[in-house]
N, C-alpha and C positions, 0 to 999 in steps of 0.2 A: 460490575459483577466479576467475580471469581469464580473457578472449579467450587470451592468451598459454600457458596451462596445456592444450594441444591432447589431449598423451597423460590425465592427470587427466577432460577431458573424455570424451575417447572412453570412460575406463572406466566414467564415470556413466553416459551414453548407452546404453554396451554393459546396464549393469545396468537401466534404467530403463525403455530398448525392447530385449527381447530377440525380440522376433519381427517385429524390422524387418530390411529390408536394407539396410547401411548407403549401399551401391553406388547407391538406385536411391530416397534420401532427397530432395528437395526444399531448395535452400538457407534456401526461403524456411520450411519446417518445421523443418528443422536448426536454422535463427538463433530460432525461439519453444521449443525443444524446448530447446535450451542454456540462453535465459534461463529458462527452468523448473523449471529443476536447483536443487534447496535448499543446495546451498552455491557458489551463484555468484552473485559479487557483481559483475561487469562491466557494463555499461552498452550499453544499447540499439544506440545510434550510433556504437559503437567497433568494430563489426566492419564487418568487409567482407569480398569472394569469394574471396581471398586466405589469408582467414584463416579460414572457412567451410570450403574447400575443404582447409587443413589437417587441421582436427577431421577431414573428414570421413575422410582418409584414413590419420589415426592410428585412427579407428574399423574399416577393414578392415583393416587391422594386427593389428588386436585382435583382430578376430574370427579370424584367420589361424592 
């Protein structure tokens, strides 16, 4: 997985924290909590709020 992989993300997320609320995540938790994912290979310094804020709302989606 990629930055770019936002739906992929949200389903790790969804699996990995199921007793978060994705709504009320922290960017700055969100961006360590992604790179933390065991199969995501993307890089540090390639995200941004932009793209942060995507994950985060293919993750209420999810949960939806």
């Amino acid at each position: 997985m990629n930055w770019t992989d936002t739906l992929d993300i949200a389903i790790a997320l969804d699996e990995a924290h199921p007793d978060s609320d994705p709504q009320w995540v922290r960017f700055t938790d969100l961006h360590a909590w992604v790179l933390a994912l065991p199969d995501f290979t993307g890089e540090a310094d390639k995200s941004n709020e932009k793209i942060l804020e995507a994950i985060q709302m293919a993750w209420i989606d999810e949960r939806a």
